[in-house]
C-alpha positions in Angstrom: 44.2 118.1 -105.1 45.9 116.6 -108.3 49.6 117.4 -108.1 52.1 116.7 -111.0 55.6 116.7 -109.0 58.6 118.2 -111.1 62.1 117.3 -109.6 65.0 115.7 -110.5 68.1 116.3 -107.9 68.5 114.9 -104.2 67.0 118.1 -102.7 63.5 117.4 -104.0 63.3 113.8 -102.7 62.2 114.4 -99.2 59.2 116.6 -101.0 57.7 114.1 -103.7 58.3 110.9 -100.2 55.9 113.4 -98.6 53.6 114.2 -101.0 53.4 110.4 -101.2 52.8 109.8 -97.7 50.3 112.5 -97.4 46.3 111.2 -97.9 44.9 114.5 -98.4 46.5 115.2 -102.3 47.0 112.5 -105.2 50.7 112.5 -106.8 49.1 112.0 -110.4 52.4 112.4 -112.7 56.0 113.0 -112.1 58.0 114.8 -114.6 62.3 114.6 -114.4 65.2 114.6 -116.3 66.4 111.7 -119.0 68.9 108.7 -117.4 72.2 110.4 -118.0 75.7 108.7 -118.3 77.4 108.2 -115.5 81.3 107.2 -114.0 84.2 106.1 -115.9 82.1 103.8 -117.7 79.5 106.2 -118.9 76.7 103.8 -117.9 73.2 105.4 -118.3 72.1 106.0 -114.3 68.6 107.4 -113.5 68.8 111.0 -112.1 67.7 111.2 -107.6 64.3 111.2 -107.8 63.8 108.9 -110.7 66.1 106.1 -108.4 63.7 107.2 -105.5 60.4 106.5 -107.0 61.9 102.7 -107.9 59.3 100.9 -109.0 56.1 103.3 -107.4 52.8 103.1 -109.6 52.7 106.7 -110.7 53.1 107.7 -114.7 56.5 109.4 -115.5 58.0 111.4 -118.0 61.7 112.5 -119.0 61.3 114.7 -121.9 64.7 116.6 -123.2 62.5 120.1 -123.2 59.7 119.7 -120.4 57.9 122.9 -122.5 57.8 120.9 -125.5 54.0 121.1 -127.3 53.7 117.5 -127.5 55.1 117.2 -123.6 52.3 119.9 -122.5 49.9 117.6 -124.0 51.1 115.1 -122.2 50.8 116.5 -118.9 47.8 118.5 -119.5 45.8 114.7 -119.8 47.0 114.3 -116.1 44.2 117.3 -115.1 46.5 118.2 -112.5 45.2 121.1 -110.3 48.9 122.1 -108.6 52.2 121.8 -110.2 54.8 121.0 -107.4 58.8 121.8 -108.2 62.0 121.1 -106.7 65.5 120.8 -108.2 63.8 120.6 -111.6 66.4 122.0 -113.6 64.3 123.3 -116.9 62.4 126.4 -116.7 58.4 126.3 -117.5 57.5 128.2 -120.8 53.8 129.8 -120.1 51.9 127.1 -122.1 53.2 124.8 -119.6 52.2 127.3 -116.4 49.0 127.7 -118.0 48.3 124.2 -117.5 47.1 123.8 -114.0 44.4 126.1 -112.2 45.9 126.4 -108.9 49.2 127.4 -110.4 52.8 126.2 -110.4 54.5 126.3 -106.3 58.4 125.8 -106.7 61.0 125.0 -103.4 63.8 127.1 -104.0 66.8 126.8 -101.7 67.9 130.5 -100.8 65.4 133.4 -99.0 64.7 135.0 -102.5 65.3 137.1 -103.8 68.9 136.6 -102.4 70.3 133.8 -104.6 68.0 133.4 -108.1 70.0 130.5 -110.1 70.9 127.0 -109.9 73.7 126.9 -107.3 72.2 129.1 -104.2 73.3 126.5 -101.9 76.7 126.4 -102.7 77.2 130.5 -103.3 75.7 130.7 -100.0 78.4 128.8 -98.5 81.0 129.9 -100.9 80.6 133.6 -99.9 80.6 132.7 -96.3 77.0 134.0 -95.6 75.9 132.7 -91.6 72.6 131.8 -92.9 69.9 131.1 -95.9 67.1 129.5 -95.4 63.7 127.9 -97.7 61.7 129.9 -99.6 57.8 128.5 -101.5 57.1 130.6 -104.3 54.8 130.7 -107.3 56.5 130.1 -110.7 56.0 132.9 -113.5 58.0 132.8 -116.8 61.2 134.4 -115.2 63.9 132.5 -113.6 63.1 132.2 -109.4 60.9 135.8 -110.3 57.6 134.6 -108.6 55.7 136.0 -105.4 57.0 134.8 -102.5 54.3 132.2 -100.4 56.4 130.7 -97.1 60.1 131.8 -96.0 62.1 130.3 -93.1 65.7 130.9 -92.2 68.3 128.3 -91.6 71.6 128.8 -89.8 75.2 128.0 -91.9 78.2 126.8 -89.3 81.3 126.8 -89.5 81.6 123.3 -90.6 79.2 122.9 -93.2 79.9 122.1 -96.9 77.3 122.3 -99.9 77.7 118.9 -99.5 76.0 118.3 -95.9 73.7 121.5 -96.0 71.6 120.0 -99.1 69.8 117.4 -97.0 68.8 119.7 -94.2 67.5 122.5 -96.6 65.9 119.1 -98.3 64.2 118.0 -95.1 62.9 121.3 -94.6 61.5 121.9 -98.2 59.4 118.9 -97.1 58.2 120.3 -94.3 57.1 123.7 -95.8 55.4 122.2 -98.7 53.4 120.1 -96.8 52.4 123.9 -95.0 51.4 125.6 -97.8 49.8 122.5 -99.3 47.4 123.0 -96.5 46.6 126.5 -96.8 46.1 126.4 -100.8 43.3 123.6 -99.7 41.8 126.1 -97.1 41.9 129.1 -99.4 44.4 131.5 -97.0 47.4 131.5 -99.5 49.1 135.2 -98.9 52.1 136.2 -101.9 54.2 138.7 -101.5 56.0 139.8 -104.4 60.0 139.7 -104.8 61.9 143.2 -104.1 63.7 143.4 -107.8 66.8 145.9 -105.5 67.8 143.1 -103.6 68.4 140.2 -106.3 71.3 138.6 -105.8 72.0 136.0 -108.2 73.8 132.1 -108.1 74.7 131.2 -111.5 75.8 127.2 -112.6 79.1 126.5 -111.3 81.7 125.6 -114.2 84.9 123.5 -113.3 87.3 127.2 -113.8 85.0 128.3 -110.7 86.8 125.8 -108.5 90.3 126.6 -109.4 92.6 128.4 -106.5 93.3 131.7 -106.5 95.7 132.4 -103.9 95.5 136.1 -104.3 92.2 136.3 -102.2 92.0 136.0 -98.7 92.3 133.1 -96.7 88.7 133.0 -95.5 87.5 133.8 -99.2 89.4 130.5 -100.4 88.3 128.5 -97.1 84.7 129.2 -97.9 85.2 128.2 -101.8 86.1 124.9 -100.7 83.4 124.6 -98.4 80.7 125.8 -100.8 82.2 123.8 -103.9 81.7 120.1 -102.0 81.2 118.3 -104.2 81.0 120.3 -107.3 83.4 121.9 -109.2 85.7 120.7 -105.8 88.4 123.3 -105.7 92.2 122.5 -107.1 95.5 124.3 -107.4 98.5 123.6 -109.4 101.4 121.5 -107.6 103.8 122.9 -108.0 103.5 126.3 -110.1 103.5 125.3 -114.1 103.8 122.1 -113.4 100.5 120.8 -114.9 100.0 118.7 -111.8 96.9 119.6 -109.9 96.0 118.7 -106.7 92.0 119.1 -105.1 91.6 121.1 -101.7 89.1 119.0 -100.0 89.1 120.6 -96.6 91.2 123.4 -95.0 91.5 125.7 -92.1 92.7 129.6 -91.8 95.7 130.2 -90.0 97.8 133.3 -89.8 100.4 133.4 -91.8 102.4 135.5 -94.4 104.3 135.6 -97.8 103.6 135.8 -101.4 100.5 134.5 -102.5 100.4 130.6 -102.9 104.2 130.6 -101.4 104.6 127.3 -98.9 105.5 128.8 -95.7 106.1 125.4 -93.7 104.5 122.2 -93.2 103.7 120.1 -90.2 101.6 116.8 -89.5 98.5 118.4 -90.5 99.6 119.4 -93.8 101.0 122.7 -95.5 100.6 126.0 -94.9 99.7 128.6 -98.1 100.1 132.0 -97.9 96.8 133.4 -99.8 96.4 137.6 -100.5 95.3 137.7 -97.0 96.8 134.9 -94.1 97.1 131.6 -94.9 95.4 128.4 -95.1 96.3 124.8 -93.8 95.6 122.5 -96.0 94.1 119.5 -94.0 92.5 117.2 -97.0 94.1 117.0 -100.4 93.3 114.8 -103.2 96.0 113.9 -106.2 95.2 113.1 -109.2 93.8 109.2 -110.1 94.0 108.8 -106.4 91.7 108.9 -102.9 91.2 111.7 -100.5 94.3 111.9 -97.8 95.3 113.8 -95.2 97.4 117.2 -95.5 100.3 115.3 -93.7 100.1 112.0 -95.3 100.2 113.6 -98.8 103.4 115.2 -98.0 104.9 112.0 -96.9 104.6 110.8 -100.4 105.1 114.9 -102.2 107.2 117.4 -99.9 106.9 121.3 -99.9 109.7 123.2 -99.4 109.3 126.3 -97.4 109.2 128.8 -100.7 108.0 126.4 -103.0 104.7 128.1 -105.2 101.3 126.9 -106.0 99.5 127.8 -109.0 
């Protein structure tokens, strides 16, 4: 087959590297996102895949609106047979679907149609669920609305972040593709469509999701700052109308209680927070304009006194 790849973020890498490494199929385009600035400096950096590729023989495009007439035309004189999409980030107008006879396949990261949007890793995490999982689906003009093609679950521990999840949903995005790949060739492709009672959605995280609110429970709070890694991070106010803020970078429920965001001691590991339910240790901080540090070897620098408030 003829496959025009569509990805731009880390979780699509492992996908195109096996599409490329793969005999059976030809990678005849790749379509991704413009350079965008990046850092302090606001340098123009290439998005994941585009650094990925390097210097790869295959034609590439980074139009502003994939969908575009002129972009469609573009693509169309690829003759691709099988769009492939991962961590595109722009949604395919039906001129564009049209395109290709064996359809549009997109890797999704959530077991649709739990988590439709562009953040089901992290709202996985984030509301503490113990597992998600990989899910293959055909595009349609709706947002993650296709029939499902291949599903497979995928435990979340206690210890992972957003952050360290990615790659393993990544590796195994890979590994499905390269399934179904093989049974669109042999002609057994089964899709089940998407149960519209059970959508759950994952919206784009803004930078106000990550802020603290110590009214919710401990665990609630402990999950945010797993799920947020590394973006929107999560951050409190230190101390209370202050106008300081401080990130949470990694933190631990204890019992515990008082008002909501009230100190209630510290120790080497860092300070204790009373949230609407228990309290959390805060093990990892960040200041502002400086590196990650320990709970305890922020407060040698910045005490909290037993009382003192959060924001």
């Amino acid at each position: 087959m003829r496959i025009a790849f569509m990805g731009s973020g880390r979780l699509a890498c492992p996908a195109l590297r096996a599409l490329l490494e793969q005999k059976q199929d030809e990678v005849v385009g790749l379509v991704t996102q413009p350079d965008r600035p990046s850092g302090r400096r606001q340098h123009l950096a290439p998005c994941p895949v585009r650094a990925f590729v390097g210097q790869r023989d295959i034609p590439i495009l980074m139009p502003e609106k994939v969908s575009a007439p002129d972009v469609v035309e573009q693509i169309a004189s690829w003759k691709p047979d099988l769009f492939v999409v991962a961590d595109f980030g722009q949604l395919l107008k039906p001129a564009l679907l049209a395109v290709p006879p064996l359809g549009s396949i997109n890797i999704h990261p959530s077991l649709l149609p739990k988590y439709r949007g562009a953040a089901p890793i992290a709202w996985a995490v984030a509301n503490g669920d113990t597992e998600t999982g990989l899910t293959i689906m055909y595009l349609n003009e709706r947002m993650d609305a296709g029939d499902i093609i291949l599903q497979e679950k995928i435990p979340i521990h206690d210890e992972h972040t957003a952050a360290t999840l990615e790659p393993l949903m990544a590796e195994l995005g890979a590994t499905l593709l390269l399934r179904v790949l093989m049974d669109i060739r042999a002609g057994r492709i089964r899709r089940t469509p998407q149960d519209e009672s059970r959508v759950v959605l994952a919206p784009k995280l803004r930078k106000q999701d990550g802020r603290i609110i110590w009214t919710r429970a401990a665990a609630e709070i402990h999950n945010r700052v797993r799920g947020f890694v590394p973006w929107p991070g999560t951050y409190c106010e230190v101390p209370e109308g202050s106008g300081h803020f401080l990130r949470i970078m990694r933190t631990k429920v204890e019992e515990g209680r008082g008002r909501p965001g009230e100190v209630l001691g510290s120790d080497v590991m860092g300070p204790l927070v009373a949230c609407g339910e228990k309290a959390i240790r805060l093990l990892e901080v960040q200041p502002e304009g400086k590196k990650p540090m320990a709970g305890g070897a922020y407060l040698c620098g910045h005490p909290m006194k037993a009382g003192e408030l959060l924001g």
